[in-house]
C-alpha positions in Angstrom: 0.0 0.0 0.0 1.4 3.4 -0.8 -0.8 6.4 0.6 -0.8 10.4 0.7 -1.4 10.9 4.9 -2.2 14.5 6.3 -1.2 14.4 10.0 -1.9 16.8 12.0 -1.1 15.1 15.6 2.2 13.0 16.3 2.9 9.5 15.0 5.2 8.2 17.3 5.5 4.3 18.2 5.6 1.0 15.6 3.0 1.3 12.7 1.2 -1.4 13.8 0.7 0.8 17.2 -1.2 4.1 15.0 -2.9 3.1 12.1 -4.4 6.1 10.3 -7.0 6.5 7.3 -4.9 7.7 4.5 -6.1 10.9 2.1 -6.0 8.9 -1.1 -4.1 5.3 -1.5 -3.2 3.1 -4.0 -2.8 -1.6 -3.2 0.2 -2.2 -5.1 -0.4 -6.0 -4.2 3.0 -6.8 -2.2 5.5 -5.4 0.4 8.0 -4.7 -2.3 7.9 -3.2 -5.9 9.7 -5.5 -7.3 7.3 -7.6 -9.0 5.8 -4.5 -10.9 8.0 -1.2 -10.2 6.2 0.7 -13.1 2.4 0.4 -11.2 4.7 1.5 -8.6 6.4 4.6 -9.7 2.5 5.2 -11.3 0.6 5.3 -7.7 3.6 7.6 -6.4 3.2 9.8 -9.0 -0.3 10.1 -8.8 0.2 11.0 -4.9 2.2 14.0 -5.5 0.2 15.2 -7.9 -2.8 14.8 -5.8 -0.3 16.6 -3.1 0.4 19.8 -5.3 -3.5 19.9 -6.5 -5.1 19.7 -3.0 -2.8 19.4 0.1 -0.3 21.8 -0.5 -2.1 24.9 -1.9 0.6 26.0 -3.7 1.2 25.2 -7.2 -0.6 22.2 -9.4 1.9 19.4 -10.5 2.7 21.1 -13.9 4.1 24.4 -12.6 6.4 22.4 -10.0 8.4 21.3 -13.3 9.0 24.9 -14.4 12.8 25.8 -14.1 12.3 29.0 -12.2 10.9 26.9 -9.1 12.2 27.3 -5.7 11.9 25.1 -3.0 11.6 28.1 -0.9 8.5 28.9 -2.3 6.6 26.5 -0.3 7.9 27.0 3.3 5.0 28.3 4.3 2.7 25.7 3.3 1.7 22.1 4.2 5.2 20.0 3.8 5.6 16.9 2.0 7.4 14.3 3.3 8.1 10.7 1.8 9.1 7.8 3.4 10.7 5.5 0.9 10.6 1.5 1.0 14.4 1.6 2.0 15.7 -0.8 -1.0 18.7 1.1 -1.8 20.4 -1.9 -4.0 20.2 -2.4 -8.2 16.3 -1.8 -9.3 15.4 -0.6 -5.8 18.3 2.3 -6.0 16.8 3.2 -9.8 13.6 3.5 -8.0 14.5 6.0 -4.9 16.4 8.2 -7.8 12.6 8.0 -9.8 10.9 9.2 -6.9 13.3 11.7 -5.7 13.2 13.0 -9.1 9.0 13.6 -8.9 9.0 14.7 -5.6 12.3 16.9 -5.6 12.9 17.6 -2.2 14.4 19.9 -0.4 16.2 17.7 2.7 17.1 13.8 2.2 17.9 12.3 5.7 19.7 9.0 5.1 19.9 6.2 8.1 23.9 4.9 8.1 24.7 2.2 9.5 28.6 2.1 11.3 28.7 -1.5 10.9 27.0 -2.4 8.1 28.0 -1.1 5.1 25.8 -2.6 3.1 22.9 -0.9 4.2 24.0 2.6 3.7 23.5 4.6 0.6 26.1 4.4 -2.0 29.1 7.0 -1.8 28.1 8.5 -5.2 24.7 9.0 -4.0 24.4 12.7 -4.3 26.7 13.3 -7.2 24.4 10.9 -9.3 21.3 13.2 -8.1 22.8 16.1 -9.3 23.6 14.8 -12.2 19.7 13.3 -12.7 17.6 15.5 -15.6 14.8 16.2 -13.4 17.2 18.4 -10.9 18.3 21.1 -13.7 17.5 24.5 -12.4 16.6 23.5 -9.2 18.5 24.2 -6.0 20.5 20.6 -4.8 19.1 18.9 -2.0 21.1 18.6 1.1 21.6 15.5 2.4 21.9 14.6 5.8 23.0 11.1 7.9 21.8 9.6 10.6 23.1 7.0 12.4 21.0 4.0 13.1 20.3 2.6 16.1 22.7 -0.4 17.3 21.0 -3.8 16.7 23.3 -5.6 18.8 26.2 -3.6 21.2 28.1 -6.1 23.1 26.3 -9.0 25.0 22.8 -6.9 24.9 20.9 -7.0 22.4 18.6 -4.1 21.0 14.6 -4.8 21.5 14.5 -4.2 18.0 15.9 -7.6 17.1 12.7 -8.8 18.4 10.3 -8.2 15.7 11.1 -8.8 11.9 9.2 -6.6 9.3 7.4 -9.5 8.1 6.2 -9.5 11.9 5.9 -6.2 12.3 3.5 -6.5 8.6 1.8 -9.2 10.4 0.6 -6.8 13.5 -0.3 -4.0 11.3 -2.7 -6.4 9.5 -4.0 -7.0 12.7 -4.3 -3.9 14.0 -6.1 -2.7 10.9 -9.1 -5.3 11.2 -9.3 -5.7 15.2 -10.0 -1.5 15.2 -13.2 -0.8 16.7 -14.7 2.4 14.6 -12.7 3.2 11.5 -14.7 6.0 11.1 -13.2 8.2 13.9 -9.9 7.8 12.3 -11.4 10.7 10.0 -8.4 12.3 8.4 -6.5 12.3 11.7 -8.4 15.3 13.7 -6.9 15.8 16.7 -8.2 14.5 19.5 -9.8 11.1 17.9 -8.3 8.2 19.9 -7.6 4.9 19.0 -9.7 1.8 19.7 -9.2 -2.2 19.5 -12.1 -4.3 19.8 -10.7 -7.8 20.6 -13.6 -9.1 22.6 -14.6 -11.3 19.5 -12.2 -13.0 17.2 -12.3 -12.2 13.8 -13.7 -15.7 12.6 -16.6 -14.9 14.9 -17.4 -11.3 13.5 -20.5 -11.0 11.2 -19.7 -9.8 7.8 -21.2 -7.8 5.3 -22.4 -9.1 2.0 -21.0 -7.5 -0.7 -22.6 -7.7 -4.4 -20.6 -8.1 -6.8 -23.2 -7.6 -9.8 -22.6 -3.9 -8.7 -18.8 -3.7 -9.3 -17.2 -2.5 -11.7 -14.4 -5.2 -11.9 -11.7 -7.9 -10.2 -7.8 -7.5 -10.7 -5.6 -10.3 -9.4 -2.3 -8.7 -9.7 1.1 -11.3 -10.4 -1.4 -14.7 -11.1 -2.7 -16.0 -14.2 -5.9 -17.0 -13.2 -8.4 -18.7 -15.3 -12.1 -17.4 -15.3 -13.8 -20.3 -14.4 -11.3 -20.2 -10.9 -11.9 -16.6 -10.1 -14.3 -17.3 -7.2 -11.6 -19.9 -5.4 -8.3 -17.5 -6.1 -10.7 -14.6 -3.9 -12.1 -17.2 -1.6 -10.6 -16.6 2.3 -8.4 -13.9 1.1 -6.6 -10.4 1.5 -8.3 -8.1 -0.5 -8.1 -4.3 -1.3 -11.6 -2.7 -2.3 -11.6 0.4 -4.9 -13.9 3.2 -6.1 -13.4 5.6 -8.4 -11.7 8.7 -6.8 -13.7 11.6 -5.2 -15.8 14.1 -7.5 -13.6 16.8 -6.1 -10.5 15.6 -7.2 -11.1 16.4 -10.9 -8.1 16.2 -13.0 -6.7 15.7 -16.6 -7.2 12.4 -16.6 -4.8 10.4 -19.7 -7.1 7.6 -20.6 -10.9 7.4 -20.6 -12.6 5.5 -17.7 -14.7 3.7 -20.7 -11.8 1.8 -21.4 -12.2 0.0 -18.3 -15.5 -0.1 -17.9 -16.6 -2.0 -21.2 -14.8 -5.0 -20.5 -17.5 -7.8 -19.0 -17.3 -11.8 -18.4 -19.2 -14.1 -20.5 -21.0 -15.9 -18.4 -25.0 -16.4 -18.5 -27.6 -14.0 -17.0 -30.1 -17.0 -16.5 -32.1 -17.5 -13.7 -30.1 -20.2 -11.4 -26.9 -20.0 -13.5 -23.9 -18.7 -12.0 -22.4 -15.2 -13.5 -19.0 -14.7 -12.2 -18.1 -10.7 -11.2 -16.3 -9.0 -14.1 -12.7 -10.3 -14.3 -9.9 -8.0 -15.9 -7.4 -11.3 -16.7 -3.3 -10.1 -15.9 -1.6 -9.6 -18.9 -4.7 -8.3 -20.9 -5.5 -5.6 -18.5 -3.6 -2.9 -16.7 -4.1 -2.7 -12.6 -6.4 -0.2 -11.9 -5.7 3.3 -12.9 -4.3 5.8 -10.4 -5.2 8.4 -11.9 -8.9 7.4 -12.0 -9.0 5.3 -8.8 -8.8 4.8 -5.6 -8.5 2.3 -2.7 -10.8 2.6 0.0 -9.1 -0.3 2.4 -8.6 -3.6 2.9 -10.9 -6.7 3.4 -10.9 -10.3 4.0 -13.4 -12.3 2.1 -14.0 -15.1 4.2 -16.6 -16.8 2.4 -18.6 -16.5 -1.1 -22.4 -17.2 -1.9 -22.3 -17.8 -5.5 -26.0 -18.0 -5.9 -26.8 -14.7 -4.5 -23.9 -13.1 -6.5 -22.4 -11.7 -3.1 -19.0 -12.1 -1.3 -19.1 -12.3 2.9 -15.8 -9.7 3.9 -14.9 -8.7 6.8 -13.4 -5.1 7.0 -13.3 -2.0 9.3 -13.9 0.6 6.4 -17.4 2.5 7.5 -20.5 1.5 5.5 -20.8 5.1 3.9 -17.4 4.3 2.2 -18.4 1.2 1.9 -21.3 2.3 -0.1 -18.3 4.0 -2.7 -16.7 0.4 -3.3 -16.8 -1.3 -6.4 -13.8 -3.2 -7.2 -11.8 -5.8 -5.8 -8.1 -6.4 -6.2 -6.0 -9.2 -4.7 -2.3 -9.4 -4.7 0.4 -11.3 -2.9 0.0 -10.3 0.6 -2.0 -12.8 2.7 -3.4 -12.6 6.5 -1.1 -14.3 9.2 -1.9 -17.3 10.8 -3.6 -15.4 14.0 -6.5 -13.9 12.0 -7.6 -17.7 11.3 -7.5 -18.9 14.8 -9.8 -18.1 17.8 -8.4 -16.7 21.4 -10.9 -18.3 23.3 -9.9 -21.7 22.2 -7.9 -22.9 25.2 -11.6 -22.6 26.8 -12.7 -26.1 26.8 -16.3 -25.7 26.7 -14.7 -23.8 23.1 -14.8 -26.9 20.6 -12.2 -25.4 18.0 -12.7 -22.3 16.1 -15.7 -20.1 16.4 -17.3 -23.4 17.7 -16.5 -25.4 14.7 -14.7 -28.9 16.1 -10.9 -28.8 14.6 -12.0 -31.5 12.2 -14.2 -29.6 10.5 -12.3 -26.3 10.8 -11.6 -24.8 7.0 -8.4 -23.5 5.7 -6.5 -24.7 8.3 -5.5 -28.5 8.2 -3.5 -30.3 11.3 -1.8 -33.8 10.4 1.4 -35.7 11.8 2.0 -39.0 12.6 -0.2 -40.8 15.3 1.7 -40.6 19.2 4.5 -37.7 18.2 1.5 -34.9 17.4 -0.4 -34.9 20.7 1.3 -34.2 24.1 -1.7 -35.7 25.3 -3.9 -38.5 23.3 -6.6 -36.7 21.9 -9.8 -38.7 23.3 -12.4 -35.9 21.6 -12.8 -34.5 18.4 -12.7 -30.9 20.1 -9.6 -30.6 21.6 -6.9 -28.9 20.8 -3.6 -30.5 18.3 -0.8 -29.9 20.2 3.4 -30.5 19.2 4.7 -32.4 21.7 8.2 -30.9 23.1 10.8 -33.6 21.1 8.2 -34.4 18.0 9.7 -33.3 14.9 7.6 -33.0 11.5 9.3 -32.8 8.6 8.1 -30.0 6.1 6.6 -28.5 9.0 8.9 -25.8 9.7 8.5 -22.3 8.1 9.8 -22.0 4.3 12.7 -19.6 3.9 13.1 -18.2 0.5 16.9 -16.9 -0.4 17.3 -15.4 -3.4 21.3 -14.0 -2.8 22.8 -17.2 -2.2 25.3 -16.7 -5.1 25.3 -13.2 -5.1 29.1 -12.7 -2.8 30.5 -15.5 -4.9 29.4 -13.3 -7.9 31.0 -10.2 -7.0 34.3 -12.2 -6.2 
């Protein structure tokens, strides 16, 4: 998710520990850009434009490209600040260059690391800047280093070894959905305070039904996914839900909304028959538009009525913006293993999840070898599988993907 924020009281703590409705957003589908750095680049671009057009006050997006602009000129107004996804090596260095060069700032802070050289920005960092097209005429930004926080300083160890960022994504996830009124997150007023509802899991929340006769259209982003399989590839998944963006933000828009709007599915408006929600295949179709969308929030679609054309999600967004939602797009980013489970299971009079017995429990699917499972033989079909403290599953351990194996041996 990249997202244009107005703040107007202190974010201080983890992410996971603040989570704020944005001013417009974009679901690029994963944690990194790698898998499609041009939508990417897009969605940023479209968020400083939106910046200059309605935040800022200043200027609109086209005059900020005239050579006689000074930073200066904006001191007085609403300033922009961008926190970039902090890949600094090969296409991820291109990419902080690209978005430097659309947002020209004035100050770049850097994080350097004593120890790890690795992780600091290259020595040539501001020379190449200078050098970029974009920064002709303009006055040089002045970069400044910061030294990052120890992760490990003799025998102690810094608390911030604890959490990974895929755990750290995991409790933002979860502290998105468990909020208790989404709503009074409105544009980050001050005052509005921060609730989490975790009295009822979220496999025992009711959800809304959503039709999808209304929407305009489904992206899955990265999968091929035939037609006929659209309703099981969105089935118990992380969604993002999308409208088109706000009457007020009109704006020169490059390409018709028509052209997405006339694509539909073939399948049969009979009474009884089934007739999938418009499908915009990968490869044939473009994600949606920045600059004539926008996304609304998350969702998790935790079940699908096919008869009644509707999808069951669960989701914190308000039903008035829910009201503005009407697509769906699904990318790589899936909900931790939490959100699936109930707290309240170790209650025995609990007979699994949400009252479902274990056996019957979907998505989640418990097998091992009979007497190295079970710390204790499981006499009932509603308690709890348990690993025992020596048993040892193989292909039960997390999968660990490592894509720089050869990379050192390379460079030697």
């Amino acid at each position: 998710m990249v997202a244009l924020h107005v703040l107007e009281t202190p974010a201080l703590g983890a992410p996971f520990t603040h989570p704020r409705r944005p001013y417009r957003a974009f679901f690029v589908g994963n944690s990194t850009p790698r898998d499609d750095p041009e939508y990417y680049l897009a969605c940023v671009k479209e968020l400083v434009k939106t910046y200059y057009a309605e935040v800022s006050h200043t200027r609109c997006w086209e005059d900020t490209r005239d050579d006689n602009h000074r930073i200066d000129d904006e001191d007085d107004h609403v300033p922009l600040i961008v926190n970039t996804q902090g890949w600094i090596k090969g296409l991820g260095y291109e990419l902080l260059l690209q978005i430097l060069d659309y947002t020209a700032p004035s100050h770049i802070f850097g994080l350097h690391s004593p120890s790890t050289s690795d992780s600091n920005l290259p020595p040539t960092f501001l020379s190449a800047l200078k050098e970029r097209p974009m920064m002709a005429g303009r006055q040089h930004p002045t970069l400044i280093f910061v030294n990052a926080a120890a992760v490990e300083d003799g025998n102690n160890t810094s608390p911030f070894t604890k959490y990974h960022p895929a755990d750290h994504r995991a409790l933002a996830l979860l502290s998105y959905f468990y909020q208790k009124h989404l709503e009074e997150i409105s544009q980050d007023v001050a005052g509005d305070t921060l609730e989490w509802d975790f009295t009822l899991a979220l496999v025992q929340r009711r959800p809304w039904c959503w039709d999808w006769s209304q929407a305009k259209g489904v992206w899955i982003l990265f999968d091929q996914v035939p037609r006929s399989q659209i309703l099981h590839a969105l089935n118990a998944s992380l969604v993002a839900l999308t409208g088109d963006r706000d009457p007020r933000h009109e704006a020169r828009q490059d390409r018709p909304i028509s052209d997405y709007q006339s694509h539909t599915t073939s399948g049969q408006n009979l009474p009884g028959s089934l007739c999938p929600p418009n499908y915009f295949p990968l490869g044939q179709y473009p994600p949606p538009p920045p600059e004539l969308t926008t996304c609304h929030g998350l969702a998790i679609i935790r079940s699908i009525q096919p008869t009644t054309r509707s999808l069951h999600i669960l989701t914190p967004i308000p039903l008035a913006t829910l009201d503005k939602c009407n697509g769906i797009v699904k990318g790589s980013i899936h909900m931790p293993l939490h959100a699936n489970l109930d707290h309240n299971e170790e209650n025995p009079k609990v007979p699994g999840v949400a009252g479902v017995p274990w056996k019957n429990v979907p998505y989640l699917h418990y097998e091992a070898p009979v007497g190295h499972y079970y710390s204790q033989s499981p006499s009932t079909s509603s308690q709890s599988p348990r690993l025992s403290q020596t048993a040892r599953i193989p292909g039960s351990d997390a999968k660990m993907t490592r894509k720089n194996l050869s990379r050192k041996r390379l460079l030697q």
